[in-house]
ZADO-1210 file (C-alpha; in nm, 4 decimals, padded with zeros to 6 digits):
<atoms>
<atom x="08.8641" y="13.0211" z="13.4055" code="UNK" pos="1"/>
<atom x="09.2301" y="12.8869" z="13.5217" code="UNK" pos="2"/>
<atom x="09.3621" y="12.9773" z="13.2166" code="UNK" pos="3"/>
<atom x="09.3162" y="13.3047" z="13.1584" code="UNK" pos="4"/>
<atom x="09.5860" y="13.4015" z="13.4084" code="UNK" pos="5"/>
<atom x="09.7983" y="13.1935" z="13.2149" code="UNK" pos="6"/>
<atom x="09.7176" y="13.3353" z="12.8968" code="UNK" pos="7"/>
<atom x="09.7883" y="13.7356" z="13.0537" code="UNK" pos="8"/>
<atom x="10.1115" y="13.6058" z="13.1890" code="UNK" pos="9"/>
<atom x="10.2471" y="13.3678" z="12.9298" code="UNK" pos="10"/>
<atom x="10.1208" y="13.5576" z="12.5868" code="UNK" pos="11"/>
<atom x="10.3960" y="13.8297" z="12.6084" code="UNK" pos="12"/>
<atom x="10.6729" y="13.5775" z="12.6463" code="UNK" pos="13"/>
<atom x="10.5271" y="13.4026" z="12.3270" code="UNK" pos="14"/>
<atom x="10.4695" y="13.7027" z="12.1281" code="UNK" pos="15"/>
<atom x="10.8569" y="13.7577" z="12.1502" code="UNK" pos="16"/>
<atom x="10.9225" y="13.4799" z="12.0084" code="UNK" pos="17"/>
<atom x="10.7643" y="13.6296" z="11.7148" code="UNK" pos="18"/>
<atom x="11.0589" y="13.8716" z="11.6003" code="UNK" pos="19"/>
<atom x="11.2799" y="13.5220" z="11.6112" code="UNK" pos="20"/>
<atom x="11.0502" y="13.3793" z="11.3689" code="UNK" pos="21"/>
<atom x="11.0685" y="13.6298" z="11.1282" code="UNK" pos="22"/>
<atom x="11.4325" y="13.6626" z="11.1426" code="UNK" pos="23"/>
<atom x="11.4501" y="13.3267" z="11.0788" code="UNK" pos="24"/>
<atom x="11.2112" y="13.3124" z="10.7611" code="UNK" pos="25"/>
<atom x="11.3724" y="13.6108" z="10.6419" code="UNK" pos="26"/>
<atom x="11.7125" y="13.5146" z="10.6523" code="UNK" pos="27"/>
<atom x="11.6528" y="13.1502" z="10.4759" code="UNK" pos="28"/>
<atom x="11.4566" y="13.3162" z="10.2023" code="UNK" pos="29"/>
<atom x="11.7611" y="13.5493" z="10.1576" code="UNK" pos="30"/>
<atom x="12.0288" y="13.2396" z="10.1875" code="UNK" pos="31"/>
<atom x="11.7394" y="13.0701" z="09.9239" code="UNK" pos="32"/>
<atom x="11.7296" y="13.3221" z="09.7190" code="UNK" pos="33"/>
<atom x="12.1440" y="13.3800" z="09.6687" code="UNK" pos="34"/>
<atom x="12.1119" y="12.9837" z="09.6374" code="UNK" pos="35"/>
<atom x="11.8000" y="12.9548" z="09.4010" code="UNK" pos="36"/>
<atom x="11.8910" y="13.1974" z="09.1319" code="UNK" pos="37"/>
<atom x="12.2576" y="13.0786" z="09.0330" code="UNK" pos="38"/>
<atom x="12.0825" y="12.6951" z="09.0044" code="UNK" pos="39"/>
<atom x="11.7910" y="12.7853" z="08.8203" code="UNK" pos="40"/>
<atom x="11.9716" y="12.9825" z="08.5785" code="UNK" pos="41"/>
<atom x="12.2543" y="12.6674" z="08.5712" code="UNK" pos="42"/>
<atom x="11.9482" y="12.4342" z="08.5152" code="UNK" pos="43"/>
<atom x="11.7934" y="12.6637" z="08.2077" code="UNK" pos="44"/>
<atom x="12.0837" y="12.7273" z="08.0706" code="UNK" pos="45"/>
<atom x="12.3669" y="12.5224" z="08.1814" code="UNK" pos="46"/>
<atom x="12.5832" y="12.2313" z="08.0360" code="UNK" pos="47"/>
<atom x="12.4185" y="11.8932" z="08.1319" code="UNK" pos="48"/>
<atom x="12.7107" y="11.8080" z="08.3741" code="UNK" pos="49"/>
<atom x="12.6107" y="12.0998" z="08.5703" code="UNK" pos="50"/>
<atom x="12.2498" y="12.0237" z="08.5796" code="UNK" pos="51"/>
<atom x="12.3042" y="11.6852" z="08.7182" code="UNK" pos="52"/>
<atom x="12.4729" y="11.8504" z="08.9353" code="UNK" pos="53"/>
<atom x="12.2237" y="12.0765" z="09.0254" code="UNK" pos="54"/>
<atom x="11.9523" y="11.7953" z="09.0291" code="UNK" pos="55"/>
<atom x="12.1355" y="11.6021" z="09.3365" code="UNK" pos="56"/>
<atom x="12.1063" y="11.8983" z="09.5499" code="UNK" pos="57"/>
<atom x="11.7932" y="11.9115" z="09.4985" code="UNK" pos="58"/>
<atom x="11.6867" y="11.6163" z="09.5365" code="UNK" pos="59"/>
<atom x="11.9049" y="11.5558" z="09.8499" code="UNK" pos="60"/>
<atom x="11.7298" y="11.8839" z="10.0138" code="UNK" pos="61"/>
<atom x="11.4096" y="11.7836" z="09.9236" code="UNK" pos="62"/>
<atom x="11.4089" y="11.4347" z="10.0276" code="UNK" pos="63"/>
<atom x="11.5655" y="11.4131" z="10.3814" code="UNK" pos="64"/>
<atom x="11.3587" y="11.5721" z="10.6560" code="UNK" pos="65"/>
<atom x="11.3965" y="11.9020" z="10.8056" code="UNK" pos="66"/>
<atom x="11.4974" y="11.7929" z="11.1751" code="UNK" pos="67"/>
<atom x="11.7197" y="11.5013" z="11.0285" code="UNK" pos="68"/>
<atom x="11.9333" y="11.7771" z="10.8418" code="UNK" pos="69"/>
<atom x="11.8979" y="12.0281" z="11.1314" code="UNK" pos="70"/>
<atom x="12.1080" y="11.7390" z="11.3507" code="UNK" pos="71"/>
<atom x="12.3037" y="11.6721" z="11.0621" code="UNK" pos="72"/>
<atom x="12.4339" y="12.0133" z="11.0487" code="UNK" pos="73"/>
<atom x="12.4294" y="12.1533" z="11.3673" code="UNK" pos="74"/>
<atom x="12.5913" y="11.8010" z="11.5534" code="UNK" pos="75"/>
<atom x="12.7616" y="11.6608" z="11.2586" code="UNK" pos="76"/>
<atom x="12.8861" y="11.8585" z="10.9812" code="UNK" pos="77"/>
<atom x="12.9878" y="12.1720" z="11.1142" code="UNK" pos="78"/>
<atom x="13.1801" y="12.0503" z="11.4538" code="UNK" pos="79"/>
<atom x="13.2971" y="11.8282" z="11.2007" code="UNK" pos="80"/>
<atom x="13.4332" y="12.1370" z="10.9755" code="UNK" pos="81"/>
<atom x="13.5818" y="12.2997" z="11.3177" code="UNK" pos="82"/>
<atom x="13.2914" y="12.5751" z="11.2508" code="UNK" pos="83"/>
<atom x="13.0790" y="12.6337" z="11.6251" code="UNK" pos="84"/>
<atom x="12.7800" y="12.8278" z="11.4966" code="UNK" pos="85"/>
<atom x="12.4877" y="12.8844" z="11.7180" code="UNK" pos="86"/>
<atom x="12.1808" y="12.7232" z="11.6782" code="UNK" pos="87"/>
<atom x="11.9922" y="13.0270" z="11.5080" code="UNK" pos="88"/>
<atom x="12.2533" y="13.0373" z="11.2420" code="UNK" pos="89"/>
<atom x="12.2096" y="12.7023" z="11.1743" code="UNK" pos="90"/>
<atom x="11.8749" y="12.6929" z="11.1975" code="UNK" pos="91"/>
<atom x="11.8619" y="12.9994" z="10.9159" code="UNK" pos="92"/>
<atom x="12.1390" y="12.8099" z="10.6719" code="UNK" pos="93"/>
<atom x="11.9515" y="12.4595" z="10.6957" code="UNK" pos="94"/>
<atom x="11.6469" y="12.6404" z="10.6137" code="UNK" pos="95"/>
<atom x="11.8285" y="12.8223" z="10.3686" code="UNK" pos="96"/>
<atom x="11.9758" y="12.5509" z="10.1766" code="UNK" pos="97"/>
<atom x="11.5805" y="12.3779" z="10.1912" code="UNK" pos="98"/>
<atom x="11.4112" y="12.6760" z="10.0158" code="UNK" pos="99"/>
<atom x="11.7169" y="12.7255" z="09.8053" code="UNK" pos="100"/>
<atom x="11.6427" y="12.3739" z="09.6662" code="UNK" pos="101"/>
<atom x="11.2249" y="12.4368" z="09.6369" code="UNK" pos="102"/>
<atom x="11.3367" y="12.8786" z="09.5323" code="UNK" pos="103"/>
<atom x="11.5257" y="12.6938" z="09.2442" code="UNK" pos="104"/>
<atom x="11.2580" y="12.5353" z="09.0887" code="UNK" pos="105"/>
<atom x="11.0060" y="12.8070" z="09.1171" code="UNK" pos="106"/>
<atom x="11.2673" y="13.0499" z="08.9160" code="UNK" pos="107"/>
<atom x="11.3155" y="12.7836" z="08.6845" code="UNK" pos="108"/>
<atom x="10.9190" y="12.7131" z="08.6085" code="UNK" pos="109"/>
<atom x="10.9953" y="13.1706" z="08.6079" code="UNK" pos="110"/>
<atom x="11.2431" y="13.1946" z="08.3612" code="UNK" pos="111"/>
<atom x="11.1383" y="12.9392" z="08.1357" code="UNK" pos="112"/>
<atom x="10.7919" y="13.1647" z="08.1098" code="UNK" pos="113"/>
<atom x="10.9863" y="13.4266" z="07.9760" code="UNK" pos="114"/>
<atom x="10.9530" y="13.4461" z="07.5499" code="UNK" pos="115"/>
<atom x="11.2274" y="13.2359" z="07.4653" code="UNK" pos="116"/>
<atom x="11.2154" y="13.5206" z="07.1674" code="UNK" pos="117"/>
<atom x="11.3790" y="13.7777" z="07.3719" code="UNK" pos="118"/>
<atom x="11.7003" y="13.5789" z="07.4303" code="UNK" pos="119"/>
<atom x="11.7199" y="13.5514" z="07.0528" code="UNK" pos="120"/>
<atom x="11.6602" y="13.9484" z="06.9965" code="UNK" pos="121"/>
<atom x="11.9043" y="14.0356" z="07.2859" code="UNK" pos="122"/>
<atom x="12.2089" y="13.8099" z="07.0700" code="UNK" pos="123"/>
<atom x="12.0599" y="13.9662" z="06.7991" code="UNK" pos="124"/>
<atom x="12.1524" y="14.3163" z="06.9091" code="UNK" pos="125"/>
<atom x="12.4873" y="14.2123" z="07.0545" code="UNK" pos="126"/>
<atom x="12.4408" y="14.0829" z="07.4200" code="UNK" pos="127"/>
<atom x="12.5796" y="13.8311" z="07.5372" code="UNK" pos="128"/>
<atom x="12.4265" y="13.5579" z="07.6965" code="UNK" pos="129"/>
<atom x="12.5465" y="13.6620" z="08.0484" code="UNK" pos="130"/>
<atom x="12.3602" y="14.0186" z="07.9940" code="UNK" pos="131"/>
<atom x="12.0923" y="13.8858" z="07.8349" code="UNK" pos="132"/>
<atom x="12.0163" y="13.6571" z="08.1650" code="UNK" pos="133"/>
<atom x="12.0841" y="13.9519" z="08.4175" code="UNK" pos="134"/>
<atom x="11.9244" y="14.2512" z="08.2085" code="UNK" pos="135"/>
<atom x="11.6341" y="14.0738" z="07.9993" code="UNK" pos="136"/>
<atom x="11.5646" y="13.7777" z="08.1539" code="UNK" pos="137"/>
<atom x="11.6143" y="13.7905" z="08.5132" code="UNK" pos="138"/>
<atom x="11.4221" y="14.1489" z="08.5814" code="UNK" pos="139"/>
<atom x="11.1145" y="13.9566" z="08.4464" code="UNK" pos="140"/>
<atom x="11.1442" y="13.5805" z="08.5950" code="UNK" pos="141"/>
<atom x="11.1780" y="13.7539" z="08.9046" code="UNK" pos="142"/>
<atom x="10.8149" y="13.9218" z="08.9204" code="UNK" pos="143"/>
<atom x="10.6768" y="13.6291" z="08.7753" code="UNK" pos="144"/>
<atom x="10.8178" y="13.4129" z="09.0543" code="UNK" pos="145"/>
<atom x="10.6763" y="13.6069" z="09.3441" code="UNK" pos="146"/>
<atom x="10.3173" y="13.4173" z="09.3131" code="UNK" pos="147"/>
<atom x="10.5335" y="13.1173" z="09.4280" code="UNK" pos="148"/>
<atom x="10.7680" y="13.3073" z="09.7042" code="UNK" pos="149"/>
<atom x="10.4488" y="13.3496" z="09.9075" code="UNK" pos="150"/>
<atom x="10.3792" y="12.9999" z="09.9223" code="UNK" pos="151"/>
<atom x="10.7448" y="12.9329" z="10.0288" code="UNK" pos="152"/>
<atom x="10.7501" y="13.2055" z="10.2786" code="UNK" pos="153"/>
<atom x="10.4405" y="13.0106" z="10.4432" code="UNK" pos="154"/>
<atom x="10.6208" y="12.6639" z="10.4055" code="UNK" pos="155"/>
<atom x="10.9150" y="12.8075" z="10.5832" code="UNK" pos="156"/>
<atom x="10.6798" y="12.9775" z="10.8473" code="UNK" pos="157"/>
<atom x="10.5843" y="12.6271" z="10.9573" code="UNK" pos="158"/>
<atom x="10.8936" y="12.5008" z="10.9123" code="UNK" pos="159"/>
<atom x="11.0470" y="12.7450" z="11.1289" code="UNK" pos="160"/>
<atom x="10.8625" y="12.6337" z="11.4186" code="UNK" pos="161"/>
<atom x="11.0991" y="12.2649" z="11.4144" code="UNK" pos="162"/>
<atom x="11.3980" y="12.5069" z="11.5059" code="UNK" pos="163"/>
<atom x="11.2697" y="12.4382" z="11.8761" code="UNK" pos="164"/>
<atom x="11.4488" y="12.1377" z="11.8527" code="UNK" pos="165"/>
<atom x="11.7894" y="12.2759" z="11.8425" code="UNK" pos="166"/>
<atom x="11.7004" y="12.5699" z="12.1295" code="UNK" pos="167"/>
<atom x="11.6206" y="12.8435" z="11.8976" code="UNK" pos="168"/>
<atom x="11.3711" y="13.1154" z="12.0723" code="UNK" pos="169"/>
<atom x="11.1538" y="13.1510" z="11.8402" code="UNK" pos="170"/>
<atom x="10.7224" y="13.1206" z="11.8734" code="UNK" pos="171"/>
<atom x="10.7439" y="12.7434" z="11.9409" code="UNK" pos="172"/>
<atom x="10.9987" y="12.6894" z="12.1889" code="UNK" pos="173"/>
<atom x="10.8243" y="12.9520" z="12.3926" code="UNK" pos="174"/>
<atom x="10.4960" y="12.8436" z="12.3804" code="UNK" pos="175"/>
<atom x="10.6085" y="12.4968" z="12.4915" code="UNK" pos="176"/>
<atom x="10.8144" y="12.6177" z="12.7301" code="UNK" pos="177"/>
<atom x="10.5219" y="12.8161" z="12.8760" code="UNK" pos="178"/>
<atom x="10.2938" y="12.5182" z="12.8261" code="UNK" pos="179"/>
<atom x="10.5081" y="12.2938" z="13.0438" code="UNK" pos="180"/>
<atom x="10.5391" y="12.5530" z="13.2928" code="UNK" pos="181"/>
<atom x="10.1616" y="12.5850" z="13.3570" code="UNK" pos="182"/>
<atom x="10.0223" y="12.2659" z="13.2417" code="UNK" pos="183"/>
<atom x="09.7970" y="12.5188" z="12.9880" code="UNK" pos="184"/>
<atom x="09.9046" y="12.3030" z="12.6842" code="UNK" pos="185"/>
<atom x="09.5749" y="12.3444" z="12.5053" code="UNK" pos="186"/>
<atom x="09.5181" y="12.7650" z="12.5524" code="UNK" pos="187"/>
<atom x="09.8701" y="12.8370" z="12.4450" code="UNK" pos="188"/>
<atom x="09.9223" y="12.6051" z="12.1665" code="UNK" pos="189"/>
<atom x="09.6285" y="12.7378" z="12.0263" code="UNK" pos="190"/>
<atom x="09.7796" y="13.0819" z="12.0882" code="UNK" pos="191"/>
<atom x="10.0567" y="13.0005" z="11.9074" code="UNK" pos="192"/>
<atom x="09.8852" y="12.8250" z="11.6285" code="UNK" pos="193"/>
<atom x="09.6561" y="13.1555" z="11.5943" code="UNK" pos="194"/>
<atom x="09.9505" y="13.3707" z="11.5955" code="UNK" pos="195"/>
<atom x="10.1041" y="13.1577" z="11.2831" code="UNK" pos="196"/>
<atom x="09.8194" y="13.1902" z="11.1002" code="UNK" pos="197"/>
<atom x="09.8180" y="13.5462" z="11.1582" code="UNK" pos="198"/>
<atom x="10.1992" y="13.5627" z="11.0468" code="UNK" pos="199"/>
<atom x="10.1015" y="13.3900" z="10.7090" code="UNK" pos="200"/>
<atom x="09.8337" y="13.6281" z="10.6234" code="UNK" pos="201"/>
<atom x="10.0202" y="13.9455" z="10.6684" code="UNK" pos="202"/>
<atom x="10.3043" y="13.7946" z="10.4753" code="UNK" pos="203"/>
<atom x="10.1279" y="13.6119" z="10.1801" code="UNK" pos="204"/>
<atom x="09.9286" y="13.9745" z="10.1580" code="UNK" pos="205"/>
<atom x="10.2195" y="14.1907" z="10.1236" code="UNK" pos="206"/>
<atom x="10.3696" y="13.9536" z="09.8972" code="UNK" pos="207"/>
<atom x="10.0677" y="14.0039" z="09.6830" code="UNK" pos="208"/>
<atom x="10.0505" y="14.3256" z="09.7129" code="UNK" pos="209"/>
<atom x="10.3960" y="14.3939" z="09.5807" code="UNK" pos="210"/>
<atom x="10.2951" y="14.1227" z="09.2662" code="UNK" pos="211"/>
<atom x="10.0215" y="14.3319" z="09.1893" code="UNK" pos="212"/>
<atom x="10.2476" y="14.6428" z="09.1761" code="UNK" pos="213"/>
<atom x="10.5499" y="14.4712" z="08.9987" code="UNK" pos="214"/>
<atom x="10.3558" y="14.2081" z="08.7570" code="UNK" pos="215"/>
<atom x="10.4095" y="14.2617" z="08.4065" code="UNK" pos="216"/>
<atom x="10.0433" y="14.2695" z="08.1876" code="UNK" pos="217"/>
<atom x="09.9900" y="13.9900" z="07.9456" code="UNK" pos="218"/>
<atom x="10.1732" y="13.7462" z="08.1829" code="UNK" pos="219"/>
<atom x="09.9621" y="13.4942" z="08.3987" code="UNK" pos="220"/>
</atoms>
């Protein structure tokens, strides 16, 4: 078969691309993570100024598409702001500022799961509501959101494999770059789709193995 030449030769180049991906998904959960917390904790417990606020960004992040704000930002905004960031960075803070919009909600639906009770015994005992958040609240909200953190990690995943567009190395641009190359679209693509799938179901299992070690009993 013609392809399996092409598949010995062109796998290994793909496969690299597989370290970019991660990168990539790990550094926009981290950037959605720093962004997530701070508004789901403004939306819980913020003034109402602050949650409009907080309900634009949102909504802006989650309503334009994720190539239309990857050109945005990487041709428009930030040679606009004198800033000449690569493609990967970009690629990692656009993502970033997406899951930061979608990580906000799911620590929101968290925190609001918490027994509103225990913000009332931690005033009751002297905290302050800025403790109370960080030591009582938080701690827990945070285990109960990792159920949710798995199905963002696979959202950004896929997502990550737009980046292309922009030049980023990462499992896409290779395989396509490969595929053109050989004329092999339909062996490699299916490579790479394989290799996804692969990538989601080590990552969505060690997210749930770390909820089953971390959950707190008597929560759902």
């Amino acid at each position: 078969m013609d392809f399996i030449p092409v598949l010995k030769e062109g796998l290994p180049y793909v496969f690299k691309g597989t370290w970019v991906t991660l990168v990539v998904v790990a550094g926009a959960l981290a950037v959605g993570l720093s962004i997530g917390l701070p508004l789901a904790v403004g939306t819980v417990y913020g003034p109402r100024w602050l949650r409009r606020l907080i309900d634009l960004y949102v909504w802006f992040f989650r309503g334009v598409p994720l190539l239309v704000l990857l050109f945005l930002f990487y041709f428009g905004i930030f040679p606009f702001l004198g800033l000449d960031l690569s493609a990967f960075v970009v690629a990692v803070i656009v993502l970033g500022c997406i899951s930061g919009a979608y990580q906000s909600q799911i620590l929101r639906g968290a925190i609001l799961s918490v027994p509103e009770g225990q913000m009332k015994a931690a005033r009751a005992v002297g905290m302050s509501d800025l403790q109370a958040i960080g030591l009582i609240i938080l701690p827990q909200a945070l285990r109960l959101a990792i159920p949710g953190w798995s199905n963002e990690y696979a959202i950004l995943l896929k997502d990550s494999a737009v980046t292309y567009a922009l030049g980023v190395a990462e499992i896409m641009a290779r395989a396509h770059h490969v595929a053109s190359r050989t004329y092999q679209h339909l062996p490699i693509y299916i490579s790479a789709g394989v290799l996804f799938m692969g990538l989601t179901y080590v990552g969505t299992r060690l997210l749930a193995v770390l909820h089953k070690k971390v959950r707190i009993k008597g929560y759902a």
